[in-house]
Legacy VTK file of the C-alpha trace (Angstrom):
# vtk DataFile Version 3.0
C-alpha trace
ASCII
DATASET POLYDATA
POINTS 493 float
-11.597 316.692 62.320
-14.842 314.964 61.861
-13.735 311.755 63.583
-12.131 311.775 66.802
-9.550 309.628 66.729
-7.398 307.853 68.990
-4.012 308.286 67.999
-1.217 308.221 70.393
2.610 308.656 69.069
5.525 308.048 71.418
8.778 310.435 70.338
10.572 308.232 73.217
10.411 305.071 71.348
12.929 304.622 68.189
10.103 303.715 66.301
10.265 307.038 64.036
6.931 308.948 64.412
5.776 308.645 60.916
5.555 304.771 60.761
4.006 304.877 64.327
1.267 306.915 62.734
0.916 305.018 59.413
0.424 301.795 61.259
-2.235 303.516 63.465
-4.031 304.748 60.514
-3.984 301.418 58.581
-5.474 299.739 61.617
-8.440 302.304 61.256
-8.548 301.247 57.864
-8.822 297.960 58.129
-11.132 297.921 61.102
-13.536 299.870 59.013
-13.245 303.310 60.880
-12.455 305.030 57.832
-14.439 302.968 54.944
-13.724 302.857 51.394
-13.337 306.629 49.273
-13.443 308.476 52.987
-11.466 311.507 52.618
-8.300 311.078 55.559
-7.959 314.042 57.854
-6.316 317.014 56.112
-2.334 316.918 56.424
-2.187 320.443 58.367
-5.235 319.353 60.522
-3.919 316.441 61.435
-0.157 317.771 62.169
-1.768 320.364 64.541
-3.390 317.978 66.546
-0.813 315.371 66.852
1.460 318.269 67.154
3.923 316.817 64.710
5.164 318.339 61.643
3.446 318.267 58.361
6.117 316.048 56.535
5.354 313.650 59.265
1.980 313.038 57.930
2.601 313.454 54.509
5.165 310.670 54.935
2.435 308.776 56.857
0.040 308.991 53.510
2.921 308.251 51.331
3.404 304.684 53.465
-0.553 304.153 53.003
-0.703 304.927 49.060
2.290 302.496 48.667
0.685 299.858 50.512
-2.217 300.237 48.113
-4.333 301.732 51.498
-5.001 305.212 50.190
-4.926 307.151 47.044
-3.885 310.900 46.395
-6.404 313.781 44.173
-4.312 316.832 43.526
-6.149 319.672 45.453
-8.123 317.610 47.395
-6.771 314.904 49.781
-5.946 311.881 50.301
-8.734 309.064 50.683
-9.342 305.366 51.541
-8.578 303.483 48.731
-11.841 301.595 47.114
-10.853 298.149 46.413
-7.375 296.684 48.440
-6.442 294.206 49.509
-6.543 295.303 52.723
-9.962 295.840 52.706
-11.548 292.637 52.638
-11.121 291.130 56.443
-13.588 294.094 57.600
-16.498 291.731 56.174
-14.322 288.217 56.126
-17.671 286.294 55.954
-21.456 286.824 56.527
-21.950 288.716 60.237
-24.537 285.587 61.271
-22.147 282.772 60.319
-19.188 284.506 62.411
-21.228 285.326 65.667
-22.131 281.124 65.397
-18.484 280.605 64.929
-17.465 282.507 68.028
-20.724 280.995 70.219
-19.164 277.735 69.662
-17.059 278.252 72.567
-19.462 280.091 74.646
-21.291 277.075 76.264
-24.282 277.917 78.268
-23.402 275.561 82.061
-26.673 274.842 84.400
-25.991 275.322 88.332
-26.404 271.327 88.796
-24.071 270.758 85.361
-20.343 269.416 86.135
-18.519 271.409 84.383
-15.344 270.209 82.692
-14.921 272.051 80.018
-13.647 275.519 81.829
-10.432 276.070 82.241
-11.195 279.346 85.111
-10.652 278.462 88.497
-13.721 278.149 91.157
-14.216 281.030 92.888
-13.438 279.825 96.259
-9.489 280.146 95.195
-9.339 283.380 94.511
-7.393 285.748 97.008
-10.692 288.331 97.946
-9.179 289.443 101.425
-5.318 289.505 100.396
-6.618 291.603 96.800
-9.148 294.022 98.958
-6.133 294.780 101.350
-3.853 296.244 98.797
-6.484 297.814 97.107
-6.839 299.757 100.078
-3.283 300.487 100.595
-3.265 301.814 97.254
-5.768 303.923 97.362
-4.909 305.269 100.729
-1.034 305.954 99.155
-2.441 306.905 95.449
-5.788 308.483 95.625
-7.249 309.892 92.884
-3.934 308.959 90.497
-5.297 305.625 90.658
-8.013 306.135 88.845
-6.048 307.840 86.073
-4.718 306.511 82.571
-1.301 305.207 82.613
1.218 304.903 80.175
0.067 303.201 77.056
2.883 300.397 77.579
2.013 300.126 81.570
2.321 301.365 84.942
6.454 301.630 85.128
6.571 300.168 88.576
5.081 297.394 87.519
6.819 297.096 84.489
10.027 296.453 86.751
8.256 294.175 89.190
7.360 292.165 86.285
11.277 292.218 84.859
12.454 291.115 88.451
10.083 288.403 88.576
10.430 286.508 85.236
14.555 286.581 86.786
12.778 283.485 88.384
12.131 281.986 85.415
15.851 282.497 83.400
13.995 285.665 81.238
16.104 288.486 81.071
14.526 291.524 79.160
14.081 295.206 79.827
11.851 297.432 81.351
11.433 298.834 77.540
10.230 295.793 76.229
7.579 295.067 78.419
3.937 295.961 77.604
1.030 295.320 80.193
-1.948 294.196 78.192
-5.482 293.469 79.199
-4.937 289.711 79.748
-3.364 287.068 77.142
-6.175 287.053 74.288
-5.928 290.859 74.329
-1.847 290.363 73.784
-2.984 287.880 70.950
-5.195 290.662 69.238
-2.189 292.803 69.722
0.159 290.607 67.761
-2.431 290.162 65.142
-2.987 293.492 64.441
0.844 294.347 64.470
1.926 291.769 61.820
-0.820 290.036 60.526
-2.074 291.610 56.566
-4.854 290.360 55.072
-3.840 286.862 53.051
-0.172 286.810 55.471
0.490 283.246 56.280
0.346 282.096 60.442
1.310 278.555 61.543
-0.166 277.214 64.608
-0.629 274.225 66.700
-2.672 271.204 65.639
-4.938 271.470 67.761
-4.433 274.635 69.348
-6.350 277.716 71.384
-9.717 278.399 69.734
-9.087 282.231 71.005
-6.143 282.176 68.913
-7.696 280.915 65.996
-10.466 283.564 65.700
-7.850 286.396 66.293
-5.781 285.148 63.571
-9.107 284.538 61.040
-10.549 288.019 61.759
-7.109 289.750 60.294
-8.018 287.825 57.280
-4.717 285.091 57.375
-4.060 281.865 56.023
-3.767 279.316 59.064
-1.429 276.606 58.485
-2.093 273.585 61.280
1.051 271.725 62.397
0.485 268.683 64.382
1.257 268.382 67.636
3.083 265.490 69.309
3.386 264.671 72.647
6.852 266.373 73.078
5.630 269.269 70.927
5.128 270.566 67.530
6.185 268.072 64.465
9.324 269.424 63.589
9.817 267.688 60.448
6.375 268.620 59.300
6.949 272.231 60.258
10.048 272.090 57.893
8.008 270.907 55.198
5.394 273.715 55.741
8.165 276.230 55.548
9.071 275.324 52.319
6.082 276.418 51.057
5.071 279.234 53.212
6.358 281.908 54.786
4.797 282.527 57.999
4.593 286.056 60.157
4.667 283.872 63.155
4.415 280.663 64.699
1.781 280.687 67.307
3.108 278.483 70.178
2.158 276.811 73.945
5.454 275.068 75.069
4.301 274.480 78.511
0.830 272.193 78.758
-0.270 273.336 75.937
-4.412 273.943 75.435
-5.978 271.768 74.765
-3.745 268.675 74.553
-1.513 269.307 78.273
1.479 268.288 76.014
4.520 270.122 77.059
7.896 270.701 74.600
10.908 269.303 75.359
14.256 271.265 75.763
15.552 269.931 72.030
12.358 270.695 70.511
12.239 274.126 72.273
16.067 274.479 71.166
15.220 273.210 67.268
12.032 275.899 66.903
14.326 278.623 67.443
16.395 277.617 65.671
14.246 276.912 62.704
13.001 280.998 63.546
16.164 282.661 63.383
16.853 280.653 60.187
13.409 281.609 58.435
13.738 285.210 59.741
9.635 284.522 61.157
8.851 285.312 65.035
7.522 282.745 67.527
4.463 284.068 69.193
4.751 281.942 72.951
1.510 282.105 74.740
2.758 281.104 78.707
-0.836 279.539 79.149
0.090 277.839 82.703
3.874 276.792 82.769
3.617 277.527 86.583
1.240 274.923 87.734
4.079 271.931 87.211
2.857 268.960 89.968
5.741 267.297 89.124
8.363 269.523 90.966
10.350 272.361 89.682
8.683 274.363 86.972
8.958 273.728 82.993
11.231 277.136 81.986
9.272 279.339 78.682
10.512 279.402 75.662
11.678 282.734 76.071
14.347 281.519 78.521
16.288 280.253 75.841
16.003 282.884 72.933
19.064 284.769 72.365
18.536 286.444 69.429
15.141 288.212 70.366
12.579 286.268 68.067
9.967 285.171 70.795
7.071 287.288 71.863
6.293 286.224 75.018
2.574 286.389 76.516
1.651 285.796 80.313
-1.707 286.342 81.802
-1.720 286.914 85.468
-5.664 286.515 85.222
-6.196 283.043 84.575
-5.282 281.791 87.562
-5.853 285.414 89.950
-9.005 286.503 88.728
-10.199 286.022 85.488
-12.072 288.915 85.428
-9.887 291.535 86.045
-8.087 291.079 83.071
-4.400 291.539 83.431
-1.663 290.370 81.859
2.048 291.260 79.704
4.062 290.668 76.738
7.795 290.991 76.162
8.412 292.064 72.793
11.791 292.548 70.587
12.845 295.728 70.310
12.013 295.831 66.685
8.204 295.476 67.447
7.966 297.616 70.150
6.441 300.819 68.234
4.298 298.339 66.605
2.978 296.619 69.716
2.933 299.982 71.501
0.396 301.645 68.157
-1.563 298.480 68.351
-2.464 298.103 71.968
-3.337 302.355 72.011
-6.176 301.672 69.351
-7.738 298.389 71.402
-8.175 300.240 74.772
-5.490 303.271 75.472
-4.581 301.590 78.423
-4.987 298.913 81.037
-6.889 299.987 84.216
-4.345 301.782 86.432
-5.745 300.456 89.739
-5.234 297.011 88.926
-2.102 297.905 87.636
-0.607 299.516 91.299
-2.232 296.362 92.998
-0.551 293.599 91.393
2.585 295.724 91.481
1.924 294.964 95.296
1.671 291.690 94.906
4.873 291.061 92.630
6.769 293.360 94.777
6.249 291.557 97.992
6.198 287.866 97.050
2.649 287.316 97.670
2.315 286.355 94.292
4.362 283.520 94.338
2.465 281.809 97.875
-0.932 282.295 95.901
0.933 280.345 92.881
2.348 277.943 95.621
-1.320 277.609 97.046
-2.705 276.933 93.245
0.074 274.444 93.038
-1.542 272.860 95.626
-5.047 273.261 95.382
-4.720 271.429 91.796
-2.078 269.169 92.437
-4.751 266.991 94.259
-7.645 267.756 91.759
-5.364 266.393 89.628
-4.422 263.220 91.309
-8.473 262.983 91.758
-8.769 263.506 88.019
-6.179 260.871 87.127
-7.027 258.109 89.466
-11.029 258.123 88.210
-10.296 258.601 84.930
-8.048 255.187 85.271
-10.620 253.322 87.144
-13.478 254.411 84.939
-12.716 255.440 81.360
-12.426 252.734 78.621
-8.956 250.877 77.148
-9.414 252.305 74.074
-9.761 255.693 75.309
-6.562 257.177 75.012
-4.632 259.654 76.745
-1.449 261.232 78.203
-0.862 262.569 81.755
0.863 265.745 81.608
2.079 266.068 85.006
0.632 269.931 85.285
-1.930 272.373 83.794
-5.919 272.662 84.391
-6.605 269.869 81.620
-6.121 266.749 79.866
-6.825 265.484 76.443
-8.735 262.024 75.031
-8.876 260.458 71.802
-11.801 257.923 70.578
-10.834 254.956 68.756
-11.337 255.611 65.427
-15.047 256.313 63.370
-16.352 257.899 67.150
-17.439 261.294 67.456
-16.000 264.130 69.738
-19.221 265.681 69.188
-21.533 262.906 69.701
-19.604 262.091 72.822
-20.529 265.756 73.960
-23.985 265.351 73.441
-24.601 262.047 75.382
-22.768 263.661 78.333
-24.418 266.798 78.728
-28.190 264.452 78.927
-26.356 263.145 81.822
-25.155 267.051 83.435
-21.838 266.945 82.650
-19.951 268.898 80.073
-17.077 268.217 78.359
-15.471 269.617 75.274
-15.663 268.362 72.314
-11.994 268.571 70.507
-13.065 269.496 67.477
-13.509 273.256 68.985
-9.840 273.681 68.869
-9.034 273.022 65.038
-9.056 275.955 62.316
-11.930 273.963 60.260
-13.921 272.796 63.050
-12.726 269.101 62.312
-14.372 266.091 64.268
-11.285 263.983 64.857
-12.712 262.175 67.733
-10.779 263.867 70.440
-11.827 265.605 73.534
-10.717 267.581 76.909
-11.580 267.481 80.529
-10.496 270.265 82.722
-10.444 270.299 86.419
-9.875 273.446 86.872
-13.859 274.533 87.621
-14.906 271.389 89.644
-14.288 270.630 93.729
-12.494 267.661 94.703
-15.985 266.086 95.849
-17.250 266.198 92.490
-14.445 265.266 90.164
-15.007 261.291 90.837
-18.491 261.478 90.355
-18.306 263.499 87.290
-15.578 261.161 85.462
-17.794 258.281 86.253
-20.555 259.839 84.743
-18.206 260.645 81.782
-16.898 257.036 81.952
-20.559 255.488 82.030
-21.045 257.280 78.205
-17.977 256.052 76.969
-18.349 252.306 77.855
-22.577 253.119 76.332
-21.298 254.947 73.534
-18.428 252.654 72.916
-20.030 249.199 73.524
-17.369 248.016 75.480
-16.538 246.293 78.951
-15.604 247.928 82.302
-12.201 247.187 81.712
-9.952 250.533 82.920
-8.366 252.631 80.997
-4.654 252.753 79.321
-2.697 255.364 80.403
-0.232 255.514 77.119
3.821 256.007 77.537
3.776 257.626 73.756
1.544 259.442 72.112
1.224 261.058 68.983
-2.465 260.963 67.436
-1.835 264.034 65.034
1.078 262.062 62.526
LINES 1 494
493 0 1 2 3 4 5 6 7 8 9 10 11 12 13 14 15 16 17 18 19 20 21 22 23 24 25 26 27 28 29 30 31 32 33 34 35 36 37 38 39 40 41 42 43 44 45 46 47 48 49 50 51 52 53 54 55 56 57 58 59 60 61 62 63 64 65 66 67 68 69 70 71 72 73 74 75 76 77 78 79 80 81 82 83 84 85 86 87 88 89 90 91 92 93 94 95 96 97 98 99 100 101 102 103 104 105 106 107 108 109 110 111 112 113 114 115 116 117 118 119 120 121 122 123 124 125 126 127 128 129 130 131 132 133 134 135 136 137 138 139 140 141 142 143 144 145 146 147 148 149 150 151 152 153 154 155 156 157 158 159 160 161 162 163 164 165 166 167 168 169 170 171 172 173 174 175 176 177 178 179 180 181 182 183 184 185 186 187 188 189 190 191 192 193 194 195 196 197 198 199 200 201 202 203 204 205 206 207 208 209 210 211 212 213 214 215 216 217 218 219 220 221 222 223 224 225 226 227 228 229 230 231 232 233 234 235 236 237 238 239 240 241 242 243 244 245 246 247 248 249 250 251 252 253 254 255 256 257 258 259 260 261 262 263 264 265 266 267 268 269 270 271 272 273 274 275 276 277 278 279 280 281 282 283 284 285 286 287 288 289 290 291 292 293 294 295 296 297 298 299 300 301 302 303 304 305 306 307 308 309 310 311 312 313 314 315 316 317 318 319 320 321 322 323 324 325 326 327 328 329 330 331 332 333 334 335 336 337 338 339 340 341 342 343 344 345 346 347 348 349 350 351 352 353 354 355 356 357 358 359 360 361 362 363 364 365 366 367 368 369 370 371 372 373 374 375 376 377 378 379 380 381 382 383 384 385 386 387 388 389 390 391 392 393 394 395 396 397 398 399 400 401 402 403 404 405 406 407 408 409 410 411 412 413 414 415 416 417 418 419 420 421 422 423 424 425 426 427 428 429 430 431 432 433 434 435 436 437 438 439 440 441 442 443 444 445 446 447 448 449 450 451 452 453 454 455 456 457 458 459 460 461 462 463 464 465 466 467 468 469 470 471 472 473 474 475 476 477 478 479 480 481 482 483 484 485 486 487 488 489 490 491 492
């Protein structure tokens, strides 16, 4: 063939082969590795090096033509059809105005600046000696094989060690329907790719993950926002929504949820899957931090509760390990599986193998757990810092929620003040914030922001919140009266 592709089919999955290999090809479409009027590898070609039979392709380019991704000339081939709708996300708007989209979340932080805006641990907390001493004893037990690609879907062992440890957690699934990803926003490309066509219809938080957001947008779909309260989503307005739409997914954080810290309760969690299985859409549960609970015991997933195999589940291991080694897994219903499995082969084949054996290390012999335990309590009194300076310092009308866990809390102005403003004025004085309006599909100032601890020492926090504090009462033109910490809150109605 001209192109070398990256194609991988799995005969083990029940998936059947041909549909494995259409939805391959139409992400190669749609990413704009075959453009418009290409010619498609020749059906024989093709067969030969997938070492499938012919009628598997031909079925293949059948799927694409009636999905208006590919057109037949007798004698000739098949090709990429010229005008679909399909083909429109490759260029969803001008290259310049979607690199500025993406920067704004990509904040430039000088040594001196306290920085509240990150959500990655400091690097003090993460486990160097414990990580470079399995390492070693997988290297010394694996060798060379460590170095190799695994399975698309993940390193088996780990795979299990994974299964055995979200028993902790009420999650029952399979070894099968685990996939090891590249950390959580790669599992969010994955879903997007696997279900989202251009001009499909996703509902998601109000606010919600900017991450998110941008996967969803570059697939070219319709975002629907549904406001968040402070026990979750608004049910009633998400019944409303469904009644005109008819979402792929709903794009969910049940457990102190970013940005807002908000957390669902157990008849909210109950009533959204419900509201799924009766829609026939999937919920698409991003486990952001459901671990770090300072209030005792730990807030179960979503996922605990579904029965009836509508959640896809996504966990990062990174965020609060290191963020930069990228690591993380989904658990996916078995009829997305061969879906999930295509989609992840085309981002990046697989996840690195070495990391892979390690963690399996770490799940396998609790270690883990006591560097979640020693989070726990690294943040449990950054966050007890947090809360008692932002009480002594921030404004009355500044309002705000506790949320008893997570890296983060969120603010909202009184009316007619600017999240963005606010941002400015602090960063003259070193510290940065973010602005809330980062975390809404339009960009919207609604005079919100959030402060995470997660990237400042104990030593700093106070100062920085008094900094933060100082701007407000400026800004605001108010007294140094403290702050109201609310009982009920639910700005988005």
């Amino acid at each position: 063939m001209d192109k070398k592709l990256s194609i991988y089919l799995d005969d083990s999955i029940d998936t059947p082969l041909y549909i494995q290999l259409f939805l391959q090809l139409k992400n190669l479409i749609v990413e704009g590795v075959f453009r418009p009027n290409e010619k498609l590898p020749p059906i024989r070609k093709l067969a030969q090096q997938l070492r499938v039979n012919t009628i598997t392709v031909v079925n293949a380019y059948k799927r694409l033509e009636s999905e208006g991704l590919a057109y037949s000339i007798v004698g000739s081939g098949t090709y990429v059809a010229s005008s679909t709708r399909h083909e429109q996300p490759l260029q969803p708007r001008d290259e310049t105005e979607h690199l500025r989209m993406m920067e704004k979340g990509q904040i430039q932080v000088k040594e001196d600046t306290i920085n509240f805006a990150s959500t990655t641990p400091t690097p003090d907390l993460f486990p160097v000696d414990s990580f470079k001493a399995l390492i070693n004893r997988v290297l010394d037990r694996d060798k060379g094989e460590a170095f190799g690609y695994q399975q698309v879907q993940g390193y088996q062992p780990l795979r299990q060690s994974i299964c055995d440890y979200l028993k902790n957690f009420s999650i029952d699934v399979l070894v099968d329907d685990i996939q090891v990803i590249s950390g959580a926003q790669q599992g969010i490309d994955i879903v997007s790719k696997a279900l989202i066509e251009y001009g499909d219809c996703v509902f998601v938080e109000s606010p919600t993950y900017r991450g998110a957001l941008e996967a969803f947008k570059s697939r070219g779909a319709k975002i629907v926002e549904i406001p968040m309260q402070e026990d979750g989503i608004d049910i009633e307005t998400l019944k409303r929504s469904l009644a005109t739409y008819n979402p792929k997914f709903i794009y969910i954080m049940p457990n102190f949820q970013n940005p807002t810290g908000y957390s669902y309760s157990h008849e909210k969690k109950l009533e959204i899957l419900k509201i799924a299985r009766e829609h026939n859409t999937f919920i698409v549960e991003d486990d952001f931090l459901s671990e770090l609970s300072f209030t005792g015991g730990h807030s179960l997933p979503l996922k605990s509760l579904d029965r009836r195999q509508v959640v896809i589940y996504i966990k990062s291991f990174s965020k609060i390990f290191m963020p930069g080694l990228r690591l993380g897994f989904m658990a996916v219903p078995e009829s997305l599986r061969g879906r999930v499995l295509a989609a992840k082969h085309t981002s990046d084949i697989s996840t690195s193998g070495l990391i892979q054996r390690t963690f399996d290390l770490y799940l396998r012999e609790n270690i883990w757990m006591e560097h979640i335990n020693y989070m726990k309590d690294k943040y449990k009194k950054r966050y007890e810092i947090f809360l008692e300076a932002v009480r002594k310092s921030f404004p009355k009308s500044v309002r705000y929620k506790a949320p008893g866990g997570g890296l983060h809390m969120w603010f909202e102005l009184p009316p007619g003040y600017s999240d963005q403003e606010l941002y400015a004025r602090c960063l003259k004085r070193g510290v940065l914030i973010t602005p809330g309006s980062l975390f809404y599909s339009e960009g919207a100032d609604t005079g919100h922001f959030r402060m995470s601890f997660a990237a400042v020492h104990s030593e700093k926090i106070e100062t920085g919140v008094k900094i933060v504090g100082e701007v407000l009462h400026e800004y605001l033109g108010e007294s140094t009266a403290p702050a109201i910490q609310i009982q009920e809150y639910s700005p988005f109605l």
